[in-house]
MIDREN-263181 format. One record per atom (N, C-alpha, C): residue number from 1; chain; atom name; x, y, z. Coordinates in steps of 0.02 Angstrom, whole numbers, plus 50000, padded with zeros to 5 digits. Example, Ala and Ser with C-alpha at 12.3 -4.5 7.8 and 13.67 -1.06 7.14 Angstrom:
2
{n=1&chain=A&atom=N&px=50660&py=49716&pz=50390} .
{n=1&chain=A&atom=CA&px=50615&py=49775&pz=50390} .
{n=1&chain=A&atom=C&px=50660&py=49835&pz=50390} .
{n=2&chain=A&atom=N&px=50642&py=49888&pz=50354} .
{n=2&chain=A&atom=CA&px=50684&py=49947&pz=50357} .
{n=2&chain=A&atom=C&px=50645&py=50002&pz=50394} .
//
This chain:
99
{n=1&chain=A&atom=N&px=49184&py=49187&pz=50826} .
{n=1&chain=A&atom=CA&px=49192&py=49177&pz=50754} .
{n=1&chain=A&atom=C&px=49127&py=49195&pz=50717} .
{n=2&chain=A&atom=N&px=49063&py=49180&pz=50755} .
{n=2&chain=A&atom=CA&px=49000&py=49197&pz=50692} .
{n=2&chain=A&atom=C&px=48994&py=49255&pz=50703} .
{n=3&chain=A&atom=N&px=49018&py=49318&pz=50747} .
{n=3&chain=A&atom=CA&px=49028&py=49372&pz=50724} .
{n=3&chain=A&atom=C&px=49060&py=49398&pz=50674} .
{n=4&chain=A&atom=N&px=49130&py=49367&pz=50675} .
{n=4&chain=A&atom=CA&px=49166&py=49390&pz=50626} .
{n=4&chain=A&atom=C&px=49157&py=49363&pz=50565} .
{n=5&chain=A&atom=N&px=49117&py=49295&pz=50547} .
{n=5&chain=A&atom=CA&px=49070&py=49304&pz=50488} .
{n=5&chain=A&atom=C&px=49016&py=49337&pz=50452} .
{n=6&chain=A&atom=N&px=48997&py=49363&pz=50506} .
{n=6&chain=A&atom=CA&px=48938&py=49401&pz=50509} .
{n=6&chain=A&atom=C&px=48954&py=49468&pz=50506} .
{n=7&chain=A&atom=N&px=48980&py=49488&pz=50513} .
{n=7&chain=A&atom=CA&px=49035&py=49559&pz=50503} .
{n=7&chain=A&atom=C&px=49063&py=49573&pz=50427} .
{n=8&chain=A&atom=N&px=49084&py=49510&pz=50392} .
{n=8&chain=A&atom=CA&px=49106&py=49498&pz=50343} .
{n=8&chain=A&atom=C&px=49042&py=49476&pz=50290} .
{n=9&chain=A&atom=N&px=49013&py=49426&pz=50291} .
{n=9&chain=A&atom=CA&px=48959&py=49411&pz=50245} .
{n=9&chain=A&atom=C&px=48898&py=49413&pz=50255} .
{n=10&chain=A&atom=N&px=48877&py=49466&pz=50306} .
{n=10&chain=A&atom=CA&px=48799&py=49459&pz=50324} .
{n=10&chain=A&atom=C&px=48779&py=49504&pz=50300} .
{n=11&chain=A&atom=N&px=48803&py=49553&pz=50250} .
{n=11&chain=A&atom=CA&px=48758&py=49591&pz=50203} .
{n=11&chain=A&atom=C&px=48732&py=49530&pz=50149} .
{n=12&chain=A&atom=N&px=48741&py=49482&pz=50156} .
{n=12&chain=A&atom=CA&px=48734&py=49440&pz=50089} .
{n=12&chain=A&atom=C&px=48669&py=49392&pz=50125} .
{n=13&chain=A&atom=N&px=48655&py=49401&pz=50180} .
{n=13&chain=A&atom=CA&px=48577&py=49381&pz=50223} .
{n=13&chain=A&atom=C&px=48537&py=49410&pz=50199} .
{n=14&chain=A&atom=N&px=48458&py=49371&pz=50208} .
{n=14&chain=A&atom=CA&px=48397&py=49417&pz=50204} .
{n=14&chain=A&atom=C&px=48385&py=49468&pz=50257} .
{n=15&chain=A&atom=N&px=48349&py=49528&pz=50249} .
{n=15&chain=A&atom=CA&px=48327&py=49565&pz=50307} .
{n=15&chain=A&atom=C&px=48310&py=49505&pz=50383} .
{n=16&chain=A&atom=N&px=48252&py=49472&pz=50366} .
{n=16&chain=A&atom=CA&px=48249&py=49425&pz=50412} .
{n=16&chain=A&atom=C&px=48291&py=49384&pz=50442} .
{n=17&chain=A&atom=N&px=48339&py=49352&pz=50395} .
{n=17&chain=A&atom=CA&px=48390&py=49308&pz=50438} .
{n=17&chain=A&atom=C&px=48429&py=49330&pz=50472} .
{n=18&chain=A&atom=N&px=48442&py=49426&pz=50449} .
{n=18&chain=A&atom=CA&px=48487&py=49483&pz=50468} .
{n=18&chain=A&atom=C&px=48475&py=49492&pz=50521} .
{n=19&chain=A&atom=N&px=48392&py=49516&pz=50543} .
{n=19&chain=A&atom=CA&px=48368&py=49517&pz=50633} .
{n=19&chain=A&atom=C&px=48375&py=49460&pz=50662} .
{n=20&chain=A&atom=N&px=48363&py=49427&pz=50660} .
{n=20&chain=A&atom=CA&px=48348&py=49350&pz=50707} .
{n=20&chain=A&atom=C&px=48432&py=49334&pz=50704} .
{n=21&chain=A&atom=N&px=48499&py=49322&pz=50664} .
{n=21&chain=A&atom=CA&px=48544&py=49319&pz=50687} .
{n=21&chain=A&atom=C&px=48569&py=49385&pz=50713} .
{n=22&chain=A&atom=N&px=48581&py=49453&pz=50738} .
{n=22&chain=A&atom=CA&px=48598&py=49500&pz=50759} .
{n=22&chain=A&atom=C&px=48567&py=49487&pz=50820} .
{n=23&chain=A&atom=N&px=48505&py=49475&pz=50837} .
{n=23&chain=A&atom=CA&px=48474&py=49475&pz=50905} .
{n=23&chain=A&atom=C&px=48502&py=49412&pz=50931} .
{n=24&chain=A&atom=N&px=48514&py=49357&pz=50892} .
{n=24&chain=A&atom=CA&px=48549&py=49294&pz=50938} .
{n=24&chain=A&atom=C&px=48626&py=49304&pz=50945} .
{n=25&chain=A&atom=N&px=48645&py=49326&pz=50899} .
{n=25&chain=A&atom=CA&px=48720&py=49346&pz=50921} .
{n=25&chain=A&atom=C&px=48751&py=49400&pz=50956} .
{n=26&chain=A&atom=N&px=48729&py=49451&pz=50923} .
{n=26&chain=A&atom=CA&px=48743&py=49500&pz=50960} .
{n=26&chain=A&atom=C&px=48706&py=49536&pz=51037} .
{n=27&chain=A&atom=N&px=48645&py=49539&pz=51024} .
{n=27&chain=A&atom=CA&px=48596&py=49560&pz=51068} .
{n=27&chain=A&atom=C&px=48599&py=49495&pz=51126} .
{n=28&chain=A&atom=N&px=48629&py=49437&pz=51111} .
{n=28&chain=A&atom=CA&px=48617&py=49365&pz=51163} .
{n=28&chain=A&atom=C&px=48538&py=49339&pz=51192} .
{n=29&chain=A&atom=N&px=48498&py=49318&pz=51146} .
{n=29&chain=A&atom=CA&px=48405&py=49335&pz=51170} .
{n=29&chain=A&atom=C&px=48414&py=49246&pz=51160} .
{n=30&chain=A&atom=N&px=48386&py=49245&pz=51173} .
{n=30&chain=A&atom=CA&px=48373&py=49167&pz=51170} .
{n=30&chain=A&atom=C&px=48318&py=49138&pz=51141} .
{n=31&chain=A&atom=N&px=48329&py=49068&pz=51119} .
{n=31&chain=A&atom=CA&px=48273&py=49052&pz=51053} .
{n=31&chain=A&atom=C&px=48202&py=49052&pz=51085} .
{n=32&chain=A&atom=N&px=48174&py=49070&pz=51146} .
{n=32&chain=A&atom=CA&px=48131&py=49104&pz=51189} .
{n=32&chain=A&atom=C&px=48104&py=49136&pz=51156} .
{n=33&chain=A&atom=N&px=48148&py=49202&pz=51176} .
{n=33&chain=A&atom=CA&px=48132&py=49260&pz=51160} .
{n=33&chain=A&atom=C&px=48145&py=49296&pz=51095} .
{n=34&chain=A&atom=N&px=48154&py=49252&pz=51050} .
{n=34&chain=A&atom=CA&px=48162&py=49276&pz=50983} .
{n=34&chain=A&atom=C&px=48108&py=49250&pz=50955} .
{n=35&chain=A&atom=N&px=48070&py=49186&pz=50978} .
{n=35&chain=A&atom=CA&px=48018&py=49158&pz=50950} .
{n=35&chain=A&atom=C&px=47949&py=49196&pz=50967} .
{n=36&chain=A&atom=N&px=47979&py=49224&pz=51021} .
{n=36&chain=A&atom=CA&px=47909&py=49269&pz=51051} .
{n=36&chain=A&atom=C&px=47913&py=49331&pz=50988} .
{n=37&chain=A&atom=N&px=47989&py=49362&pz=50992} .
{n=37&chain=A&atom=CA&px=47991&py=49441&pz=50951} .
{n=37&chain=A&atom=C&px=47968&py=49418&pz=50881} .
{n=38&chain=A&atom=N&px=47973&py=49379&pz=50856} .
{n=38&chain=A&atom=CA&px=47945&py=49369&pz=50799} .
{n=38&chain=A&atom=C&px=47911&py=49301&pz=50764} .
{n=39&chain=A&atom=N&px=47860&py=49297&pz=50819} .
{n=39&chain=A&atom=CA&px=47817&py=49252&pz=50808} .
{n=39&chain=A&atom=C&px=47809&py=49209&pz=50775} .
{n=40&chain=A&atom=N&px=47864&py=49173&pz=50785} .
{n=40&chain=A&atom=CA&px=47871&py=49083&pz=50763} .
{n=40&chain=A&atom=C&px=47888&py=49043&pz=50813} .
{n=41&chain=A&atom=N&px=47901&py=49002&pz=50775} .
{n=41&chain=A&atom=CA&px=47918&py=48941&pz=50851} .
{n=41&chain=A&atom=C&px=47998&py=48943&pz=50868} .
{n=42&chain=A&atom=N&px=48012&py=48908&pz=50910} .
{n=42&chain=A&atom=CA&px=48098&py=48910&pz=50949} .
{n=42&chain=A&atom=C&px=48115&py=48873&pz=50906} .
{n=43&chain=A&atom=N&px=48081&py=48802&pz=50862} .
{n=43&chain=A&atom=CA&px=48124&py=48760&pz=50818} .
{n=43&chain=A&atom=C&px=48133&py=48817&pz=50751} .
{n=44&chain=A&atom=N&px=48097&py=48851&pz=50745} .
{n=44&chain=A&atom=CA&px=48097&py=48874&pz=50675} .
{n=44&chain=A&atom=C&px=48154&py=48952&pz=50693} .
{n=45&chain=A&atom=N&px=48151&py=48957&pz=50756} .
{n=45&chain=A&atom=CA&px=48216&py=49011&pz=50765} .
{n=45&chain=A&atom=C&px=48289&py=48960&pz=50780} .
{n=46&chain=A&atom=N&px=48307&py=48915&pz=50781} .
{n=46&chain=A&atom=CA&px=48354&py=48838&pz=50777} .
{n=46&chain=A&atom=C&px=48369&py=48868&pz=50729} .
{n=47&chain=A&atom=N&px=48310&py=48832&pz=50677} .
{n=47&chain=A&atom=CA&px=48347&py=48800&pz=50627} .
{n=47&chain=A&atom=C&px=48370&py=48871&pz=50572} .
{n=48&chain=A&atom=N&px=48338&py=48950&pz=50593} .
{n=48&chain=A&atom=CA&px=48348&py=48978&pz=50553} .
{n=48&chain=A&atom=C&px=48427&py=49011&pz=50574} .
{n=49&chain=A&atom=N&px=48443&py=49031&pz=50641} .
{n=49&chain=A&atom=CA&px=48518&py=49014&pz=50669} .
{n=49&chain=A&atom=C&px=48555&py=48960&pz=50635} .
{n=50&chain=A&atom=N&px=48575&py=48890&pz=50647} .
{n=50&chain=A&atom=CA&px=48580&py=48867&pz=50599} .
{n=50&chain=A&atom=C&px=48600&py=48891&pz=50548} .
{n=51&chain=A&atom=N&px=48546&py=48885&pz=50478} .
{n=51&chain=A&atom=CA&px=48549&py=48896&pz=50421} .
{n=51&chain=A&atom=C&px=48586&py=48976&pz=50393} .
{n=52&chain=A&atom=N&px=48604&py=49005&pz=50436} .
{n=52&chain=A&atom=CA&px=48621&py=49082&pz=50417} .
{n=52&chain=A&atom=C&px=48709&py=49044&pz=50455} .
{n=53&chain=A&atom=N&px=48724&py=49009&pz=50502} .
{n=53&chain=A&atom=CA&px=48778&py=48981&pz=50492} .
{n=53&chain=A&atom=C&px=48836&py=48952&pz=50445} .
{n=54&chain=A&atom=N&px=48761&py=48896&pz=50428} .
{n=54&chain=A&atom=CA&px=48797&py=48871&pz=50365} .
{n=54&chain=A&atom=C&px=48813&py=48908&pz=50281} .
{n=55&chain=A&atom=N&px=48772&py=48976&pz=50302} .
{n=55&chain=A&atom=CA&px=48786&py=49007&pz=50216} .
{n=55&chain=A&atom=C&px=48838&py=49054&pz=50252} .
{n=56&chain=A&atom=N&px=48848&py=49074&pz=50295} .
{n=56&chain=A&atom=CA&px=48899&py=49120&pz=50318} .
{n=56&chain=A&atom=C&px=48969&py=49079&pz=50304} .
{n=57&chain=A&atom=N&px=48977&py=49021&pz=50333} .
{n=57&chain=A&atom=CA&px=49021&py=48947&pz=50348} .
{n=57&chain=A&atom=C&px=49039&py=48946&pz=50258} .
{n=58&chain=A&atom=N&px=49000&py=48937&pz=50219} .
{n=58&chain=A&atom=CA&px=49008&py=48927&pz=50135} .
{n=58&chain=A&atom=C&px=49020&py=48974&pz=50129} .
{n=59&chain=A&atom=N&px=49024&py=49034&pz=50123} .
{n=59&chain=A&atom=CA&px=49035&py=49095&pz=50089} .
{n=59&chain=A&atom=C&px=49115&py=49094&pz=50111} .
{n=60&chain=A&atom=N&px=49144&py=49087&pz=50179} .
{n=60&chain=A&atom=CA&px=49205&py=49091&pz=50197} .
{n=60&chain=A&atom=C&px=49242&py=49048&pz=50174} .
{n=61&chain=A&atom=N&px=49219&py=48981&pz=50168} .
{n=61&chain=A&atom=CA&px=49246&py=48924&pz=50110} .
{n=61&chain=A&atom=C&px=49263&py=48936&pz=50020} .
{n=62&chain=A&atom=N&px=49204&py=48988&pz=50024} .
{n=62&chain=A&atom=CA&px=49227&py=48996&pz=49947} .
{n=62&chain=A&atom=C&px=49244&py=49070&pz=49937} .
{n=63&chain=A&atom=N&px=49273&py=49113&pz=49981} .
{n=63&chain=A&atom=CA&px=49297&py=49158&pz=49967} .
{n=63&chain=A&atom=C&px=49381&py=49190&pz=50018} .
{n=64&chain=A&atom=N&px=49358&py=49169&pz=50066} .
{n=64&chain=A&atom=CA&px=49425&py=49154&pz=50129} .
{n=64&chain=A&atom=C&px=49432&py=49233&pz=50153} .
{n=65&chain=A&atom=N&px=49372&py=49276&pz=50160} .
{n=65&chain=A&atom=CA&px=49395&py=49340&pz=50187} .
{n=65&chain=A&atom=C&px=49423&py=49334&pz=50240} .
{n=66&chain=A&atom=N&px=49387&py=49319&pz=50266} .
{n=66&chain=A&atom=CA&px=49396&py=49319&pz=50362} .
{n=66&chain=A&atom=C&px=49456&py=49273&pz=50374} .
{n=67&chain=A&atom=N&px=49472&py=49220&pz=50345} .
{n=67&chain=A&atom=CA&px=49571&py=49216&pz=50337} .
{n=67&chain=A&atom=C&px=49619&py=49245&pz=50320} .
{n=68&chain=A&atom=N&px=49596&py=49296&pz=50265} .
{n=68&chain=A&atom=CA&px=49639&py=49320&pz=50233} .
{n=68&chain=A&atom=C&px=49646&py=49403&pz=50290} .
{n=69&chain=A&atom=N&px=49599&py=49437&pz=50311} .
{n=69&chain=A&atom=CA&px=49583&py=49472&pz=50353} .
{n=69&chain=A&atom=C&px=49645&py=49432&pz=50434} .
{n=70&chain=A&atom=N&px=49629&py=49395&pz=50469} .
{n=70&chain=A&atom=CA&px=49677&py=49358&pz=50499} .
{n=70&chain=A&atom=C&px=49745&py=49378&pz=50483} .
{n=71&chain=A&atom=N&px=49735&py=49329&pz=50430} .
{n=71&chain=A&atom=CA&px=49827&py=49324&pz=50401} .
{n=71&chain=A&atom=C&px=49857&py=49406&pz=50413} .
{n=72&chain=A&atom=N&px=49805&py=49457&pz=50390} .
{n=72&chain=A&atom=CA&px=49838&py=49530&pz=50356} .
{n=72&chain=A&atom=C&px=49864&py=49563&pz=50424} .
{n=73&chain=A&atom=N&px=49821&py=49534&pz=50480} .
{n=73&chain=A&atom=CA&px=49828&py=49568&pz=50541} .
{n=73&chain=A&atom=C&px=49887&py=49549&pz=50593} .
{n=74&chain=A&atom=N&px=49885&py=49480&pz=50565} .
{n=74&chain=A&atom=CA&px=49926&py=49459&pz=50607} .
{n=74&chain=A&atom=C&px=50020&py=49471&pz=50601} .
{n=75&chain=A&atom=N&px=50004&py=49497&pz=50513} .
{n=75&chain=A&atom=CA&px=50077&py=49521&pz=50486} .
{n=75&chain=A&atom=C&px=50078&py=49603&pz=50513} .
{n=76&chain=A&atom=N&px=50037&py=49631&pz=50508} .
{n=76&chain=A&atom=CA&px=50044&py=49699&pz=50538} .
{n=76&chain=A&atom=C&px=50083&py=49711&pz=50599} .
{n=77&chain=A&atom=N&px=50042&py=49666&pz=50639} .
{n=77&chain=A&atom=CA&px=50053&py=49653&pz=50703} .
{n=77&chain=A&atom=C&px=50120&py=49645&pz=50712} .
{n=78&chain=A&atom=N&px=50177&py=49596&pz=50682} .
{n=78&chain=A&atom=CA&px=50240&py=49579&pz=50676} .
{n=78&chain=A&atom=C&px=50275&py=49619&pz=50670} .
{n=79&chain=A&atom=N&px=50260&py=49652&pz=50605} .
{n=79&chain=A&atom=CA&px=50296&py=49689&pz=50583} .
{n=79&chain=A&atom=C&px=50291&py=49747&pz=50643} .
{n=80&chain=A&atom=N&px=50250&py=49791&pz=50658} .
{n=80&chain=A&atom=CA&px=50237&py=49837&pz=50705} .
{n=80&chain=A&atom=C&px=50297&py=49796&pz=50774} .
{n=81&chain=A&atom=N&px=50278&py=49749&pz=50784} .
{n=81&chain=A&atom=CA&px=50338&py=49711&pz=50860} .
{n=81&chain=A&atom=C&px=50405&py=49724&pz=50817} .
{n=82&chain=A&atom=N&px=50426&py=49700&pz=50766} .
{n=82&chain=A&atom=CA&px=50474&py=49685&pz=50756} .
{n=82&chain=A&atom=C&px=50528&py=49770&pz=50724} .
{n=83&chain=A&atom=N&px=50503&py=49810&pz=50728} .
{n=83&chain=A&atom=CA&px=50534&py=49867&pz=50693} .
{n=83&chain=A&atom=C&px=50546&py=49889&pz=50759} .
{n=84&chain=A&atom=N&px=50592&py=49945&pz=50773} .
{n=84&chain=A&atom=CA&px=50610&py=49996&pz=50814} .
{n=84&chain=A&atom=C&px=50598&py=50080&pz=50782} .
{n=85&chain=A&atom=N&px=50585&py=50055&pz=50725} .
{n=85&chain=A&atom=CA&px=50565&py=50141&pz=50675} .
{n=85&chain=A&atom=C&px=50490&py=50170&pz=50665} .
{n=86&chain=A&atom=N&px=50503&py=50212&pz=50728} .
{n=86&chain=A&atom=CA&px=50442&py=50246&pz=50740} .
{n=86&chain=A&atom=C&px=50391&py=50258&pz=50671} .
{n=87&chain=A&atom=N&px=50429&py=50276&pz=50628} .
{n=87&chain=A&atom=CA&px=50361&py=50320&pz=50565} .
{n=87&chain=A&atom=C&px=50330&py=50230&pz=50535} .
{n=88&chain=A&atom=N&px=50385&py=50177&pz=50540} .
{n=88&chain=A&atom=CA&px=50355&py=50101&pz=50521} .
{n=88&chain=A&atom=C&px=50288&py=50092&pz=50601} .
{n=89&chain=A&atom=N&px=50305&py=50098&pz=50637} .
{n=89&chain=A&atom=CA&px=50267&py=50057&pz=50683} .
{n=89&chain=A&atom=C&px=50209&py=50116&pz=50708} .
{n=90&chain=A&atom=N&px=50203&py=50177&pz=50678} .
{n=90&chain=A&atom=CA&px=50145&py=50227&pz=50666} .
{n=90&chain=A&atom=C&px=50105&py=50209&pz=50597} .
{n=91&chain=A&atom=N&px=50144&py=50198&pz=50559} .
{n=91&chain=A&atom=CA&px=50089&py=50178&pz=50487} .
{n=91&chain=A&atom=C&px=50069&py=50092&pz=50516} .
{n=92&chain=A&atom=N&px=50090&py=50052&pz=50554} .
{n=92&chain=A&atom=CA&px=50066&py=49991&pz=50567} .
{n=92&chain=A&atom=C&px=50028&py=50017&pz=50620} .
{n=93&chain=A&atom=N&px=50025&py=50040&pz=50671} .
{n=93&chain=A&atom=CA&px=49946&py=50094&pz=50703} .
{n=93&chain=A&atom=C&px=49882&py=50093&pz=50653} .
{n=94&chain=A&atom=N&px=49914&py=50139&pz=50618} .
{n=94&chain=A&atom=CA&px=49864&py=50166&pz=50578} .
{n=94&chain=A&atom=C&px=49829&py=50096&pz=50529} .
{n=95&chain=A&atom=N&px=49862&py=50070&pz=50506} .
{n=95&chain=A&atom=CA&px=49829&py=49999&pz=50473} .
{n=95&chain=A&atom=C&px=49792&py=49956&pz=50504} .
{n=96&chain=A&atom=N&px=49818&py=49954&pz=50572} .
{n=96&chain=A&atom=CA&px=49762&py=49896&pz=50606} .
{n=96&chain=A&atom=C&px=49719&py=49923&pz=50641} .
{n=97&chain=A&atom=N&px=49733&py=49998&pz=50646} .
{n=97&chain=A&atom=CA&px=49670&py=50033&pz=50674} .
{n=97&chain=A&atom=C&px=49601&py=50020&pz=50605} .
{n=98&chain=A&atom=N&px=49602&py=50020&pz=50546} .
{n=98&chain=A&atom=CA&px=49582&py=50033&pz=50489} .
{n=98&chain=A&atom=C&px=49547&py=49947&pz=50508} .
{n=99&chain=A&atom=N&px=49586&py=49917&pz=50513} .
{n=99&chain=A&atom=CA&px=49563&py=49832&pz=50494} .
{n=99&chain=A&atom=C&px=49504&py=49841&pz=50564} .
//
C-alpha cells in the first residue's frame, strides 16, 4: 500500500522526504543504512518514514485516489470476465493496461 500511495501522492513530498522514502520503500535499505546515506540518525530516518506516511495516509483521506483507482480497476476487470465480445474485452486490455 505505501507504494501505491507513493505512486499516487509523492510528487506532493519534499525532494528529501522523496529520497529517504524511495530508498526505504522501494530500494528496501534499512534505517542503518539510510542514516549512514544521509547523515542523520536512524531515529530521525523513523520518524521521517513515518511522517511522509502520515501526509501520504491524509492526502488519500482527503482526496480517495488510490480508492477510486481500485474501484476503476476492479470494474474493468469484471466487465473484461464478464463479456464474451472480443472488441469489449480488447478495449478492457487496453484500459487496464493504461491504469
Amino acid at each position: 500500500m505505501q507504494g501505491m500511495l507513493y505512486d499516487f501522492y509523492g510528487d506532493l513530498l519534499t525532494e528529501h522526504q522523496k529520497r529517504i522514502y524511495e530508498d526505504a520503500v522501494y530500494n528496501d535499505m534499512s534505517l542503518t543504512e539510510l542514516a549512514m546515506t544521509y547523515e542523520i540518525s536512524r531515529q530521525a530516518v523513523h520518524d521521517m518514514i513515518k511522517r511522509c506516511d502520515r501526509i501520504l495516509n491524509a492526502y488519500e483521506e482527503k482526496l480517495h485516489l488510490v480508492a477510486r483507482f481500485a474501484k476503476v480497476k476492479e470494474a474493468v476487470t469484471r466487465i473484461r470476465t464478464l463479456t464474451e465480445d472480443e472488441q469489449i474485452r480488447g478495449l478492457a486490455d487496453e484500459i487496464l493496461e493504461d491504469l
